[in-house]
C-alpha positions as CSV (number, residue, x, y, z in Angstrom):
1,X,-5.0,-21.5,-28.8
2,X,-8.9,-20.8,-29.1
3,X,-10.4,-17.8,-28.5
4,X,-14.0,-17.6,-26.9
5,X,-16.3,-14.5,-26.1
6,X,-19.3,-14.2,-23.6
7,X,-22.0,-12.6,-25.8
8,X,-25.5,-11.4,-24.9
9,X,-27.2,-14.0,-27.1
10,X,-28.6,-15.9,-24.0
11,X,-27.6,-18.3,-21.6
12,X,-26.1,-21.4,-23.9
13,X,-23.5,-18.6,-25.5
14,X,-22.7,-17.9,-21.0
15,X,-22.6,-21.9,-20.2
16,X,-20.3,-22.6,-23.5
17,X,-18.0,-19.4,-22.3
18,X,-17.6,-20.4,-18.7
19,X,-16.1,-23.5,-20.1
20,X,-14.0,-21.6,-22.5
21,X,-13.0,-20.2,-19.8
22,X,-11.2,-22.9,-17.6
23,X,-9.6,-24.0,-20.8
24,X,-8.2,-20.6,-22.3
25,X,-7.7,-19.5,-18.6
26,X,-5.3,-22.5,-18.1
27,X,-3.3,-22.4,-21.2
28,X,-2.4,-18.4,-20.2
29,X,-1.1,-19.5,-16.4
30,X,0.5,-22.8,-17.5
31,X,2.3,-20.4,-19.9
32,X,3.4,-18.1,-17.3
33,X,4.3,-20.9,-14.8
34,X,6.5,-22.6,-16.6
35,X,9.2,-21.3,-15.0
36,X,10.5,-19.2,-11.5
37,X,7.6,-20.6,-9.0
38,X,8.7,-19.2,-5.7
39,X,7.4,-20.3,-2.5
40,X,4.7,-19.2,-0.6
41,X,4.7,-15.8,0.6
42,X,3.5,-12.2,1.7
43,X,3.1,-9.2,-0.3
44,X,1.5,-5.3,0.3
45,X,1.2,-2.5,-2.6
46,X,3.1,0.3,-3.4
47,X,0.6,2.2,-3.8
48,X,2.3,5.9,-3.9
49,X,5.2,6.9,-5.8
50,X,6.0,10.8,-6.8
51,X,9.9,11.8,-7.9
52,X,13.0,10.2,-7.3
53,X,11.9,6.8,-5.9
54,X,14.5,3.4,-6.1
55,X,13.0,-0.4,-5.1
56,X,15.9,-2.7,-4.5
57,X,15.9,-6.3,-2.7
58,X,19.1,-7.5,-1.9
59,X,22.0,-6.5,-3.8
60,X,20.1,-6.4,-7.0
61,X,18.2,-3.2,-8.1
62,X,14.7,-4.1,-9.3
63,X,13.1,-0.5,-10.2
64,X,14.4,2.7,-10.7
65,X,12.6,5.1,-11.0
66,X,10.0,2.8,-8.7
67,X,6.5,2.3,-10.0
68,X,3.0,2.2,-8.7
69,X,1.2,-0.5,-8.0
70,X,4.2,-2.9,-7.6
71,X,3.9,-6.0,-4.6
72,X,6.7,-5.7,-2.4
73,X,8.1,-8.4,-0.6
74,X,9.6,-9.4,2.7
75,X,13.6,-7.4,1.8
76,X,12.6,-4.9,-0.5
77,X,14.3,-1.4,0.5
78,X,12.3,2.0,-1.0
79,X,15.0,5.1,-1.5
80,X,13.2,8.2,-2.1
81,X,15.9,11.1,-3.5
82,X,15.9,14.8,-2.8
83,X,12.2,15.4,-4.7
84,X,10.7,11.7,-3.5
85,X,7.8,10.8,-2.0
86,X,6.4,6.9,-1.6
87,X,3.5,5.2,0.0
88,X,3.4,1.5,1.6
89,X,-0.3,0.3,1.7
90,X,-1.0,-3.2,3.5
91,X,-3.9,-5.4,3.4
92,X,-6.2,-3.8,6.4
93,X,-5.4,-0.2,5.2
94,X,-2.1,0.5,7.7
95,X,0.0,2.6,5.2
96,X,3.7,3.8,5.0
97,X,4.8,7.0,3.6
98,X,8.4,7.9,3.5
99,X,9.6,11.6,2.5
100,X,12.2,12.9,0.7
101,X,15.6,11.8,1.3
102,X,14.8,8.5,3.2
103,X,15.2,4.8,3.1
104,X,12.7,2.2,4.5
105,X,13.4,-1.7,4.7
106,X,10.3,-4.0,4.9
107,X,12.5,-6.4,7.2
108,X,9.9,-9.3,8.0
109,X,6.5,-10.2,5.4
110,X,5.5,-13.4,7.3
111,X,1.9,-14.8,7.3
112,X,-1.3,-14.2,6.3
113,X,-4.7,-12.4,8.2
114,X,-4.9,-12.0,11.8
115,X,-1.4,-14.2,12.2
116,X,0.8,-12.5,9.7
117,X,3.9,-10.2,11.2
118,X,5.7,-7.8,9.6
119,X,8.7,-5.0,10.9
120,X,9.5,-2.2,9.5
121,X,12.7,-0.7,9.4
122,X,13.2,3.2,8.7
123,X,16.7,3.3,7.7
124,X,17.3,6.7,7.2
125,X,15.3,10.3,7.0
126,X,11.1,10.9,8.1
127,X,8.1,8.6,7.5
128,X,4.6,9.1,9.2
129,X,3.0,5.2,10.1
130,X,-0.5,4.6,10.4
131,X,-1.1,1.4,11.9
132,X,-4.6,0.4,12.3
133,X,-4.6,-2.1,14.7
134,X,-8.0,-4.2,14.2
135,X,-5.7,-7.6,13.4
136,X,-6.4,-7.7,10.1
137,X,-3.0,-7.9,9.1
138,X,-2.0,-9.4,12.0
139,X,0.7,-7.3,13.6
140,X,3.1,-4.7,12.4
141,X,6.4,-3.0,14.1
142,X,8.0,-0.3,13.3
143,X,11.8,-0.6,13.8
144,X,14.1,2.8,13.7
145,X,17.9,2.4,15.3
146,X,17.9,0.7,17.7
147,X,14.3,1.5,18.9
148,X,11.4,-1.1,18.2
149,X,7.4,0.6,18.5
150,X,4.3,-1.2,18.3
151,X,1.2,0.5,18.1
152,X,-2.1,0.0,20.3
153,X,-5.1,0.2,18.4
154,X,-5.4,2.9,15.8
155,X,-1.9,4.8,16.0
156,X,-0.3,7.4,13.5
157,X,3.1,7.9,14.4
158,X,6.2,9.8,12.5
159,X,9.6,9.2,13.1
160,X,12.7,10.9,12.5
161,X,16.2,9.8,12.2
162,X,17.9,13.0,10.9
163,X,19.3,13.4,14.2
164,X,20.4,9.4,15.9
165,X,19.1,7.6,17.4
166,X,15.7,9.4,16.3
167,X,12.6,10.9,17.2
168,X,9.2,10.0,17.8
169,X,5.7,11.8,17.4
170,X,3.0,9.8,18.2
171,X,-0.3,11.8,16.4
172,X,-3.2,9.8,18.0
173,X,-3.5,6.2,20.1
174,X,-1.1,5.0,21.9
175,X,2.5,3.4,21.1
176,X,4.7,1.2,22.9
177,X,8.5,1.6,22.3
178,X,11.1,-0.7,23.6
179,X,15.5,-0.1,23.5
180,X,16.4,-3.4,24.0
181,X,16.6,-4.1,27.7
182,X,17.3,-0.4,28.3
183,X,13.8,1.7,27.8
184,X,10.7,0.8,28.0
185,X,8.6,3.5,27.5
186,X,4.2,4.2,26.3
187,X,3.8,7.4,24.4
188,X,0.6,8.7,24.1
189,X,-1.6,10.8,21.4
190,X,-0.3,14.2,21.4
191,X,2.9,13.7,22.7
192,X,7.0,13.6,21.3
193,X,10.0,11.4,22.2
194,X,13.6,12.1,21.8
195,X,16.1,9.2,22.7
196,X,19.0,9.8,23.7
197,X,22.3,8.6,21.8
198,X,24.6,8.8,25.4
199,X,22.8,6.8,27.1
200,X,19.6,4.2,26.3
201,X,18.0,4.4,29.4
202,X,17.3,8.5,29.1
203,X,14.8,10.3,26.9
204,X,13.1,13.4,26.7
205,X,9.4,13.4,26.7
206,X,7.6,16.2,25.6
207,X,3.6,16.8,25.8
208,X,3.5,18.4,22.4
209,X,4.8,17.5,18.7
210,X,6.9,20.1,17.2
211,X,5.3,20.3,13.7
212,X,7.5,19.2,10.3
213,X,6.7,20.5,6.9
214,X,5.6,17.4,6.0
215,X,2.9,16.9,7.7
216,X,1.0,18.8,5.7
217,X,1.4,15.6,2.6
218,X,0.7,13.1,5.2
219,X,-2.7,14.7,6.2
220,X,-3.5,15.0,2.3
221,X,-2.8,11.7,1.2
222,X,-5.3,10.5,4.0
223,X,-8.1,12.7,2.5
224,X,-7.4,11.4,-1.0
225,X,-7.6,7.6,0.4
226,X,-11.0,9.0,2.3
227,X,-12.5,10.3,-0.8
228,X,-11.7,7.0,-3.1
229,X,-13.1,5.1,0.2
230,X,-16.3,7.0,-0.4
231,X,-17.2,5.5,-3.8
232,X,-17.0,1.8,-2.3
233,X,-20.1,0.0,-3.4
234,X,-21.2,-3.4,-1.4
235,X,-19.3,-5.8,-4.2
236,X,-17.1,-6.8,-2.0
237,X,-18.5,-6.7,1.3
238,X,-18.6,-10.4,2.0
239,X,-15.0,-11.1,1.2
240,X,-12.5,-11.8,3.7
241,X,-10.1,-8.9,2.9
242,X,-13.3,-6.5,2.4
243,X,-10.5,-3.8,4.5
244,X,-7.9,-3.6,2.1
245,X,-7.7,-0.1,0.5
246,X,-7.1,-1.5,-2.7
247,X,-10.9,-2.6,-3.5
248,X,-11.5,1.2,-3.2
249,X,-9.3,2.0,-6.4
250,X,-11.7,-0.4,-7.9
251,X,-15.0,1.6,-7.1
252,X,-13.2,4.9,-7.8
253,X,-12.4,4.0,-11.2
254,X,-14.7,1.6,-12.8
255,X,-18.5,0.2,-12.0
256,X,-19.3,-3.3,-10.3
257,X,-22.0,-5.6,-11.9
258,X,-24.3,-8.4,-10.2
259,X,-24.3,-10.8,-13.4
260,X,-26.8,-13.8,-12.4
261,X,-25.1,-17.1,-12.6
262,X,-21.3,-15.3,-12.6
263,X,-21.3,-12.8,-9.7
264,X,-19.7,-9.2,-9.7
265,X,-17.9,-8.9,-12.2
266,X,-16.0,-5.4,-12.4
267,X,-14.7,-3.5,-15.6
268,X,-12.3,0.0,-15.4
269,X,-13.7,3.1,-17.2
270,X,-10.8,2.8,-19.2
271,X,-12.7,-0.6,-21.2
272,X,-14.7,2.0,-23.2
273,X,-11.7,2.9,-25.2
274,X,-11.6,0.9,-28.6
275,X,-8.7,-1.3,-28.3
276,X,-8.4,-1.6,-24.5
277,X,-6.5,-4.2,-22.9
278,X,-6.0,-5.3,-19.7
279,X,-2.3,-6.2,-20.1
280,X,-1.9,-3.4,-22.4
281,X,0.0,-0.6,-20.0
282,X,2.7,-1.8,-17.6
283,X,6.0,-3.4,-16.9
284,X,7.5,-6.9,-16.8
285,X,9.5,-6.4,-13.6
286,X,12.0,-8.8,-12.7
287,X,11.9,-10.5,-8.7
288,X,14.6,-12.5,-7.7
289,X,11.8,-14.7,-6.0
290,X,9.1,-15.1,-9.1
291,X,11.1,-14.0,-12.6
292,X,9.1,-12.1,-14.5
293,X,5.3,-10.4,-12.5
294,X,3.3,-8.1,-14.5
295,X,2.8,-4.3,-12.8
296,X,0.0,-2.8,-14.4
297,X,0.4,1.2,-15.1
298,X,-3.3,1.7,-14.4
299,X,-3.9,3.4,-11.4
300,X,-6.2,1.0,-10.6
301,X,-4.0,-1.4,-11.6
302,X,-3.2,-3.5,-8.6
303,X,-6.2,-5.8,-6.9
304,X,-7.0,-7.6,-10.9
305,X,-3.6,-8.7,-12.0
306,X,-3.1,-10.4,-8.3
307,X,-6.1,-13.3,-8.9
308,X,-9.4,-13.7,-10.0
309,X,-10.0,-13.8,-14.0
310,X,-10.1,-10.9,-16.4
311,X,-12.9,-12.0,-19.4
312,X,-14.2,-10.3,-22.9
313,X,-17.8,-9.9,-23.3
314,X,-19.3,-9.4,-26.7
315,X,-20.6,-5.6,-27.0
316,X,-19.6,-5.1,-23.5
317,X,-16.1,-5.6,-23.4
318,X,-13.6,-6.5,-20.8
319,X,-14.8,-7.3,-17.5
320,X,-12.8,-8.5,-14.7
321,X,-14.1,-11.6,-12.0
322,X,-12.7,-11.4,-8.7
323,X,-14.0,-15.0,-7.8
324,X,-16.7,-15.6,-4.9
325,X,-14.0,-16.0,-2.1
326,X,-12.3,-12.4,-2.5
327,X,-9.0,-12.1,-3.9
328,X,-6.4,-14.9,-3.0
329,X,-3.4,-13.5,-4.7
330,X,-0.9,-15.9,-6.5
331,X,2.2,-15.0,-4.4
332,X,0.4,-17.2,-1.7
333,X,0.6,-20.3,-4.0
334,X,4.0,-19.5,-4.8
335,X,3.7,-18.9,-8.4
336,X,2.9,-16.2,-11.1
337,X,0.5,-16.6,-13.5
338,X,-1.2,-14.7,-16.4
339,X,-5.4,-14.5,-15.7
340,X,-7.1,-13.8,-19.0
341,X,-9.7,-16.3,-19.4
342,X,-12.2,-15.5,-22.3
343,X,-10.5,-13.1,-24.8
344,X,-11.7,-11.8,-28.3
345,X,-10.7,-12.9,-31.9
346,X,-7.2,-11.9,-32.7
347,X,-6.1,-11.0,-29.0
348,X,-2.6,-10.5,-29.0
349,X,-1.9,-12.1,-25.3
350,X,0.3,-10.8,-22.7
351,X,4.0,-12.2,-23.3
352,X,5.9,-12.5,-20.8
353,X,9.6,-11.9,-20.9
354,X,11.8,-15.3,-20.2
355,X,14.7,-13.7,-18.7
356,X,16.8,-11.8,-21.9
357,X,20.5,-11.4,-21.2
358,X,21.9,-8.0,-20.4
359,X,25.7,-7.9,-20.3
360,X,26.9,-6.7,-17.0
361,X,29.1,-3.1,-17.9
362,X,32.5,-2.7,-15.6
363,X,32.7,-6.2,-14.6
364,X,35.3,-8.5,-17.4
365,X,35.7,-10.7,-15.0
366,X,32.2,-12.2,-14.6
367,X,31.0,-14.2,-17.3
368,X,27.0,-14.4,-16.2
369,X,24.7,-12.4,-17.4
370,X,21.4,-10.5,-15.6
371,X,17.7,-10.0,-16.8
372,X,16.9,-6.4,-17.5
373,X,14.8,-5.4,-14.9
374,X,11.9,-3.3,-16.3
375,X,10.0,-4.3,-19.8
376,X,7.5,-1.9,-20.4
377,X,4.5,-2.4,-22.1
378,X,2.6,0.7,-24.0
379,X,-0.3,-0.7,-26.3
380,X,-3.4,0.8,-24.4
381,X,-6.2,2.7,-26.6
382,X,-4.8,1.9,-30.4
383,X,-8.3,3.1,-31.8
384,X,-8.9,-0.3,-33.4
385,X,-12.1,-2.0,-32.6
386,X,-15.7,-1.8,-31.8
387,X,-17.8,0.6,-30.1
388,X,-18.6,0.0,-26.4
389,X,-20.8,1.2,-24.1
390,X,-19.2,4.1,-21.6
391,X,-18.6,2.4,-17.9
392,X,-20.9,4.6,-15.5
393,X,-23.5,4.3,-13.0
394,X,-26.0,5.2,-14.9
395,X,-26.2,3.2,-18.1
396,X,-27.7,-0.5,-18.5
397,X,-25.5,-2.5,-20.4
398,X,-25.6,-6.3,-21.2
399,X,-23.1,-8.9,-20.4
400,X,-23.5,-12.4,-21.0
401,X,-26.9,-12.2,-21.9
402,X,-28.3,-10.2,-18.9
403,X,-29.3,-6.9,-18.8
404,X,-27.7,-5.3,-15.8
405,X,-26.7,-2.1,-14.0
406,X,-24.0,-1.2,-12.3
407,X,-23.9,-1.0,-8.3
408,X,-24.2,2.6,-6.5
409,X,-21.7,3.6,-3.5
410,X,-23.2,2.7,-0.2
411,X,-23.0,6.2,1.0
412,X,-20.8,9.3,1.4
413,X,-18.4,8.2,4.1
414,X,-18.0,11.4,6.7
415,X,-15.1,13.4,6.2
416,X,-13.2,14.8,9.5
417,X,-12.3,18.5,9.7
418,X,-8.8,18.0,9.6
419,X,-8.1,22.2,10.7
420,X,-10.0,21.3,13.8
421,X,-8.0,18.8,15.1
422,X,-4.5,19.6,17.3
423,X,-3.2,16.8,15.5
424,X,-3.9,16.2,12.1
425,X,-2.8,12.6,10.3
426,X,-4.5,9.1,10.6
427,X,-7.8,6.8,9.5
428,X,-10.6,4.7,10.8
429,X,-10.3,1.3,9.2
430,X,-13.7,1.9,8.8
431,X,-12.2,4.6,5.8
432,X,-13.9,7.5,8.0
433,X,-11.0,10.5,8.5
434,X,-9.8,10.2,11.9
435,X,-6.9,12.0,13.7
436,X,-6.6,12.0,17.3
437,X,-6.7,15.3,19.3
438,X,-3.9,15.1,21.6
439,X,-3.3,13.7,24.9
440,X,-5.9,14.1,27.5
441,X,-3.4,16.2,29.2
442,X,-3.5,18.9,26.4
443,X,-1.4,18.1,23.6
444,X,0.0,20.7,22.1
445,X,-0.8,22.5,18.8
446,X,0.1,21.1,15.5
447,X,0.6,24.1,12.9
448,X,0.4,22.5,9.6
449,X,2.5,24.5,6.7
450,X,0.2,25.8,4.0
451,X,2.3,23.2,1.6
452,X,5.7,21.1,1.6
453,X,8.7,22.2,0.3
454,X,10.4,20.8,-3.2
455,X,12.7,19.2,-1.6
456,X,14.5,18.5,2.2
457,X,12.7,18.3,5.5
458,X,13.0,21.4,8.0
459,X,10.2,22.4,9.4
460,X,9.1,25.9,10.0
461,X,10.0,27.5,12.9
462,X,7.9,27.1,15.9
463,X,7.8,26.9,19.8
464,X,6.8,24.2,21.7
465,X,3.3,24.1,23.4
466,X,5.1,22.7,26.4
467,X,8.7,22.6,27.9
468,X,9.9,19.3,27.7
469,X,10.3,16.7,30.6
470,X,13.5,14.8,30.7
471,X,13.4,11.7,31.9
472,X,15.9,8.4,32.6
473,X,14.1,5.4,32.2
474,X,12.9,4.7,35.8
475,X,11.3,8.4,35.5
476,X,7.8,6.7,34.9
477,X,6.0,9.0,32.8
478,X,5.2,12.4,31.8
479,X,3.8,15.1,33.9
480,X,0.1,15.8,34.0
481,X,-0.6,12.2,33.5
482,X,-0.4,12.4,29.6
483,X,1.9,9.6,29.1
484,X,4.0,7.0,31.3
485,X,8.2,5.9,31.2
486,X,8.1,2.5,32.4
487,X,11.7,1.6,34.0
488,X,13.9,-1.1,32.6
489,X,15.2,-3.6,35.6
490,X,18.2,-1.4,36.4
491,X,17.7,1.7,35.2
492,X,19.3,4.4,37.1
493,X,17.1,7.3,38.7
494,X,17.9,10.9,38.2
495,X,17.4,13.8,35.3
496,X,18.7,15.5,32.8
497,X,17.9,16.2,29.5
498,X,19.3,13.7,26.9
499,X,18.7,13.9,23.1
């Protein structure tokens, strides 16, 4: 295979490594496709993972401990142990988070943009959903027991199953949650549910939300997502999936550049480092549906090893191309591929793994053998190779024989005073901190903890901010006006609290 190298010696060296490029670029993917192309489908981004955290799909374990940045797919079941913590990011910015001791199912993955569905199912413990709403992503369930919610418009929820058939806290907006043909029920910002395991037609509705000592994670993982949103530059403004989250890991931790005649092109902080490369810290991870993918270790690590084309420019280094369309990841052509296009003399290229035999311990009787499921890969900053200029916003650089600068954030984004808020948890698409303040019917009081415990779930101890309202199913809503039980066909009337 032939190397190539954009250099800054004018624009015949660019034209001759744009060509280089399509050639170079296809020998790496034909490489990597050779085998395991799955079909078409949808993916989002683990984009969190602290302690004890376990990715399975099926029957087969594919991560333990889980890592960041890893696609998940439509099957693939997150455990967090006693000290765990995980995030679920999708593509318009809706995230996941599970706490410790849970288990979440991503049930359905279907589609793509404004037509794409997805469900998913807390199996066990307390996760906080905020859903964003704008269609982005199309639509987006959340399934607990036997209880199915679906969010209007921005909406941060949490749920708890610790005590069947689960709780529900709906933070800001409004969510809609059916029990089959039992319940149907709105729950408004500011206000709790609490089904009832006797009898599906009963809840009790309560226009407050007893706080949880989680909280208190949830509301500072949205202000670390806030501040990364504040760096975003206009790179990728015209791009269909402009929304996605991940685009602001991008801006947070490298510099964009308008290259005449190639577009932005974008290249991490970490490409000043002598001997940087792309492929150089990560994992092989095996899928049942792909083989081998690459999961990058970067933190950054996501949005470039999904499409576009990562390149080597002479005395500027590695630089990756996100196309002119936005990022059309490879899981939605149904194979994996390897995107180095233009790469320096003596690259060592990313090798992927073609599925090495592990015997299977405690099983005689079974004659097959499995992949092992993680390869990592550790050969990031060896020292070895020239100088490069340092990736900030303030120094001109030259790639393929332009002289260029990188692009300046569009603007502090506002930041919302999270202690003045009743309720403290959700985001704007937009990136702005939002969290809605209660029902219009005065939502009680959240009292955030000053941090989370180590491990477990209890909350502290606190009153409510208003005795709760029990309700059967034909009840029709919560006093004051601040939320509304709509009755199933035969519902029967009456009271009495049911949990």
């Amino acid at each position: 295979m032939k190397s190539g190298m954009l250099d800054s010696s004018g624009m015949k060296a660019s034209v001759l490594g744009m060509m280089g490029l399509a050639l170079c670029g296809a020998l790496f993917v034909a490489r990597a496709w050779a085998d395991d192309a799955g079909p078409a489908a949808r993916a989002v981004r683990l984009s969190s993972v602290d302690g004890q955290v376990q990715l399975s799909q099926g029957q087969q374990m594919l991560a333990n401990p889980a890592v960041v940045n890893t696609p998940l797919f439509e099957g693939s079941l997150l455990t967090t142990g006693d000290d765990g913590r995980a995030e679920v990011q999708f593509e318009d910015g809706s995230v996941v988070r599970l706490s410790p001791n849970s288990s979440l199912t991503l049930a359905v993955m279907r589609g793509q943009g404004s037509s794409a569905e997805a469900t998913v199912a807390l199996e066990s413990g307390l996760a906080y959903f905020e859903l964003q709403g704008e269609g982005l992503a199309g639509t987006i369930s959340v399934k607990f027991a036997d209880a199915l919610v679906t969010g209007s418009g921005l909406t941060v929820l949490r749920v708890n199953l610790d005590n069947a058939p689960g709780e529900l806290a709906v933070f800001s907006g409004n969510a809609h949650l059916e029990r089959g043909n039992a319940l149907a029920l709105d729950v408004h910002g500011g206000e709790s549910v609490v089904l009832s395991g006797n009898d599906a037609t009963r809840y009790n509705l309560t226009e407050s939300i007893e706080p949880d000592s989680w909280d208190t994670w949830n509301a500072d993982r949205d202000e670390a997502l806030s501040a990364e949103g504040a760096t975003r530059t206009g790179a990728t403004k015209g791009f269909p999936d402009a929304g996605n989250p991940a685009w602001s890991d991008l801006d947070a931790n490298g510099s964009w550049y308008n290259v005449p005649d190639q577009g932005y092109i974008w290249s991490p902080n970490d490409a000043a480092s002598a001997g940087f490369d792309p492929y150089g810290n990560g994992n092989w991870m095996w899928t049942p549906g792909y083989g081998y993918i690459w999961v990058s270790g970067y933190a950054w690590g996501y949005t470039p090893f999904q499409c576009g084309t990562w390149n080597y420019y002479d005395a500027f280094g590695w630089g990756w191309a996100p196309g002119l369309n936005g990022c059309q990841p490879w899981w939605g052509g149904g194979g994996y591929g390897v995107n180095v296009g233009i790469f320096p003399g003596g690259y060592r290229g990313p090798i992927r793994p073609i599925r090495p035999p592990r015997s299977l311990p405690g099983h005689p009787g079974r004659s097959g053998h499995e992949p092992f499921p993680m390869v990592p890969v550790n050969r990031h900053g060896t020292g070895e190779g020239p100088t490069l200029p340092a990736r900030d916003r303030t120094s001109v650089v030259s790639i393929g024989g332009y002289t260029v600068q990188a692009l300046h954030p569009l603007g502090p984004r506002p930041q919302y005073d999270h202690s003045a808020s009743p309720v403290s948890v959700g985001r704007y698409a937009n990136g702005t901190s939002v969290h809605g303040s209660g029902s219009s019917s005065g939502g009680g009081v959240l009292v955030r903890p000053a941090t989370p415990p180590a491990a477990g779930r209890s909350a502290p101890a606190a009153s409510r901010a208003a005795p709760a309202q029990s309700h059967a199913s034909s009840g029709g809503g919560s006093g004051g006006g601040g939320g509304g039980g709509h009755a199933a066909p035969n519902a029967p009337s009456g009271g009495g609290s049911h949990k």
